[in-house]
C-alpha positions in Angstrom: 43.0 -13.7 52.4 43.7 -12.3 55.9 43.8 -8.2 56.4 44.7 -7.1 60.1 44.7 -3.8 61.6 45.1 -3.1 65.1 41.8 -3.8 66.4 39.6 -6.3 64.0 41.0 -9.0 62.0 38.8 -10.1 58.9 39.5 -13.7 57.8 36.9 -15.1 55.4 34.4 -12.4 56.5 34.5 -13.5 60.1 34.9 -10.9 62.2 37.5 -11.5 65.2 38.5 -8.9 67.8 42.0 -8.6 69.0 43.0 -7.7 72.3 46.1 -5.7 72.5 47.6 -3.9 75.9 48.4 -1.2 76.0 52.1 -1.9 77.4 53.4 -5.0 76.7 54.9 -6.9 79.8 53.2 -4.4 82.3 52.4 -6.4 85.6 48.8 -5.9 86.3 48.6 -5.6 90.2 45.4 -5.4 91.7 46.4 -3.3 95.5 44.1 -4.6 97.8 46.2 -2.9 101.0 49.3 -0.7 101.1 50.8 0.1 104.5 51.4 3.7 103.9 52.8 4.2 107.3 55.6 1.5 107.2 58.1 4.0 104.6 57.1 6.9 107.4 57.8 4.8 110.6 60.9 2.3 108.9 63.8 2.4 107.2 62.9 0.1 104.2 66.2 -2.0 102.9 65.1 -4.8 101.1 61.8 -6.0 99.5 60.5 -9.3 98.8 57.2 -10.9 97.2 55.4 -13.8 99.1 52.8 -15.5 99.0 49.9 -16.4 101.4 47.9 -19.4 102.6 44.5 -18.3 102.8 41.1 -20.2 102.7 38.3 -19.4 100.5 36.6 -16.9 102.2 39.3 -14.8 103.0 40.3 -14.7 99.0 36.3 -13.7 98.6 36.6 -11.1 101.5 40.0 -10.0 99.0 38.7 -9.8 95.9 36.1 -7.2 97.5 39.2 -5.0 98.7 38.6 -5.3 102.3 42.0 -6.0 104.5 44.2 -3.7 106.7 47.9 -4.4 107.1 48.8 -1.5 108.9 49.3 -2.7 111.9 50.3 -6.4 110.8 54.4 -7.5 111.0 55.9 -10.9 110.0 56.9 -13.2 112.7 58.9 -16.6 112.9 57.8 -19.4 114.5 58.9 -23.1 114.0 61.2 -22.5 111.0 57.9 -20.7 109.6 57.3 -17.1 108.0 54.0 -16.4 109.5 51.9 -12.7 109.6 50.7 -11.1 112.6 47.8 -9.0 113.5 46.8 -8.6 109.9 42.9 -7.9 109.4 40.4 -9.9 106.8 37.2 -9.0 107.5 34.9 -12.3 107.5 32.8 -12.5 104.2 29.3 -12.1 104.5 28.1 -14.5 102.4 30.4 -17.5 103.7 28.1 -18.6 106.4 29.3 -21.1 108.9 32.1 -21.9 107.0 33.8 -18.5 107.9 37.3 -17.4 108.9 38.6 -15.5 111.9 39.4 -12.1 110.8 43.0 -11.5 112.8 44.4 -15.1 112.2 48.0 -16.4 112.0 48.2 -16.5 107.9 52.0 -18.9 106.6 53.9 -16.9 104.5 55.2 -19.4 101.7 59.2 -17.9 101.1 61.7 -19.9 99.9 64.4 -22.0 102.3 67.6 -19.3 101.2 64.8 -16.4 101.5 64.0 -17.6 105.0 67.3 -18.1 106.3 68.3 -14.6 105.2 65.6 -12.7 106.8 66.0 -14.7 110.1 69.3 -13.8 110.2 68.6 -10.0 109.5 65.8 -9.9 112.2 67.6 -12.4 114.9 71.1 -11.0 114.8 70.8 -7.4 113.8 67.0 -6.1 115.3 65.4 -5.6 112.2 62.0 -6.2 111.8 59.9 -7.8 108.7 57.3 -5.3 107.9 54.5 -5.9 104.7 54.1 -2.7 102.0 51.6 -4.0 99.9 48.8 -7.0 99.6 47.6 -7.3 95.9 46.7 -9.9 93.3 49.4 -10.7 90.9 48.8 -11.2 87.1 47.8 -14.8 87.6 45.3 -13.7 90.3 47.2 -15.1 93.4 47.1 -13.2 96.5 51.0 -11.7 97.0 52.3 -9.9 100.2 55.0 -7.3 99.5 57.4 -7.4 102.8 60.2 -5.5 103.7 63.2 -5.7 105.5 63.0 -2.6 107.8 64.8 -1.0 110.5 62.7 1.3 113.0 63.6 5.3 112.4 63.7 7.7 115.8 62.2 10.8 115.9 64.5 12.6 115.0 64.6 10.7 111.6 61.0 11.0 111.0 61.2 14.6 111.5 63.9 14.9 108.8 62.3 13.0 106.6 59.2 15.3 106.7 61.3 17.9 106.2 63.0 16.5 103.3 59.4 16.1 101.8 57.7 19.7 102.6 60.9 20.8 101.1 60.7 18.9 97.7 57.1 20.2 97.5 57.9 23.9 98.6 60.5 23.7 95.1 58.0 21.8 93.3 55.9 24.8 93.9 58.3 27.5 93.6 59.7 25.7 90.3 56.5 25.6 89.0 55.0 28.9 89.6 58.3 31.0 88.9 59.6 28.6 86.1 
């Protein structure tokens, strides 16, 4: 005999525990670094995941949520994806066999992926810029780039405009009804 409920199943008067989430087929993301600065600065038109070649002291140095991308852009070189001027502090525990914190990292994108964003950046000056760097659900490191095209000033002054407005009516909407 076999009685279930949500969160304890008894089968012949063994005890097991079932694990249930919360939301089915909700990614689990672990955000290690977000470039908050790239939606102000770019024009963000298209996204892509990647992933990273990293060695093991850099995932360490990760999975303690110390990196900056801020400042970081994706480059080619050789028919290779790689990023630039992104920041992994060495782990302390790693010793000698440590990494150097501003490193060339290889993007790993597919061939068709490649070829598209080399067009984009070669032919029509847009830049590859990284959003986010998390763990995925399987815990591999992923890089969130973006296809972006630089804004002027006059477009960053629009958009903050377009923002304090939304939150003056957020305000007003909330206080007046």
């Amino acid at each position: 005999m076999q009685r279930c409920t949500v969160r304890v199943c008894l089968k012949n008067e063994v005890i097991y525990t079932v694990a249930m989430n919360k939301k089915k087929n909700a990614p689990v993301r672990k955000i290690i670094a977000d470039n908050r600065k790239a939606r102000f600065n770019y024009e963000i038109l298209d996204n892509l995941e990647v992933g990273l070649v990293l060695q093991g002291a850099e995932v360490k140095s990760l999975r303690s949520n110390h990196a900056n991308i801020a400042e970081s852009y994706a480059s080619f070189e050789n028919g290779e994806l790689w990023l630039v001027n992104s920041y992994i502090p060495e782990y302390t525990q790693a010793n000698r066999f440590n990494h150097e914190p501003r490193r060339l990292r290889k993007l790993l994108i597919s061939k068709r992926e490649m070829a598209r964003f080399f067009n984009a950046t070669s032919r029509e000056g847009m830049t590859l810029v990284p959003l986010k760097l998390y763990f995925n659900e399987r815990g591999r490191a992923k890089l969130e780039i973006a296809l972006a095209r630089g804004k002027k000033l006059h477009d960053k002054r629009e958009t903050e405009k377009k923002r304090d407005w939304g939150r003056e009516k957020a305000r007003l909407l909330k206080r007046y009804g």
